[in-house]
C-alpha positions as CSV (number, residue, x, y, z in Angstrom):
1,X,0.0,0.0,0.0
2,X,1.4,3.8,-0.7
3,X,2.3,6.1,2.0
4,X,-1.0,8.1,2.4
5,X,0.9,10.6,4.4
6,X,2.2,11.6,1.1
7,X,-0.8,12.3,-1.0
8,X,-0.6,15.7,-2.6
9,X,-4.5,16.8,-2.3
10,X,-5.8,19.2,-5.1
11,X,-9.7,20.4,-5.3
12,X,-11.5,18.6,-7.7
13,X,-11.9,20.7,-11.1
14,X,-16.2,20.1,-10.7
15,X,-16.3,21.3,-7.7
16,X,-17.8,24.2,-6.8
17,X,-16.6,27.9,-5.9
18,X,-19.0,28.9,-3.0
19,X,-17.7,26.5,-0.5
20,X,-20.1,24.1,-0.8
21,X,-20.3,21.0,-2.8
22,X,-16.2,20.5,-2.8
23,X,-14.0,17.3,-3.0
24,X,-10.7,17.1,-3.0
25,X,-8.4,14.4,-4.8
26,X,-4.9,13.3,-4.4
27,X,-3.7,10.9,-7.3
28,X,0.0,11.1,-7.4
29,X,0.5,7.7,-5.2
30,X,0.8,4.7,-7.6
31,X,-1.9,2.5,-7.0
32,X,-4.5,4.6,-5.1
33,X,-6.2,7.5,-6.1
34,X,-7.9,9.1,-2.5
35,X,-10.8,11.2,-2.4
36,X,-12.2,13.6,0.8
37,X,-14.8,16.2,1.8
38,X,-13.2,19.7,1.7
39,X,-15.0,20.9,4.6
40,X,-14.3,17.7,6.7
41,X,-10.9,16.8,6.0
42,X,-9.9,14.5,9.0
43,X,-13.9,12.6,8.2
44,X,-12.9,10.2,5.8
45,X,-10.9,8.9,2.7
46,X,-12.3,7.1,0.2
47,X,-9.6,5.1,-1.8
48,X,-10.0,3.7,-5.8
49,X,-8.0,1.7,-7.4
50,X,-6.5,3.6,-10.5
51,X,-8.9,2.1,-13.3
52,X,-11.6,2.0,-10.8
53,X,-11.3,5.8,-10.5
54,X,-10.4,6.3,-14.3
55,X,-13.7,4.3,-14.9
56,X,-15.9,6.8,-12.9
57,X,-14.2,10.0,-14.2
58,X,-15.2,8.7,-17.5
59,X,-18.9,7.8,-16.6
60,X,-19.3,11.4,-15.0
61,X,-18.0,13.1,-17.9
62,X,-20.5,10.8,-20.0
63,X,-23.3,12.4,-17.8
64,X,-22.1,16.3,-18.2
């Protein structure tokens, strides 16, 4: 497993610019892509496989 304590956290490019609705991703480790709240950083990481994150970036965009 990667060293989480190395993730490099950038918001996400959908989310949006009032404070609300924000996630933020780090996917710089190599073979986890980790996903959090903005406004509640220390609540919870989700973590995706690679393809299984490439897989829903590509579903979402299908949807925009």
């Amino acid at each position: 497993m990667a060293d989480l304590t190395r993730a490099r956290w950038r918001t996400s490019t959908r989310s949006s610019s009032n404070g609300g609705a924000c996630v933020e991703v780090a996917d710089n480790l190599p073979d986890v892509v980790l996903v959090r709240d903005t406004k509640d950083r220390d609540g919870g990481t989700l973590a995706f496989t690679p393809a299984a994150w490439r897989s829903f970036v590509v579903r979402v965009a299908e949807r925009a």
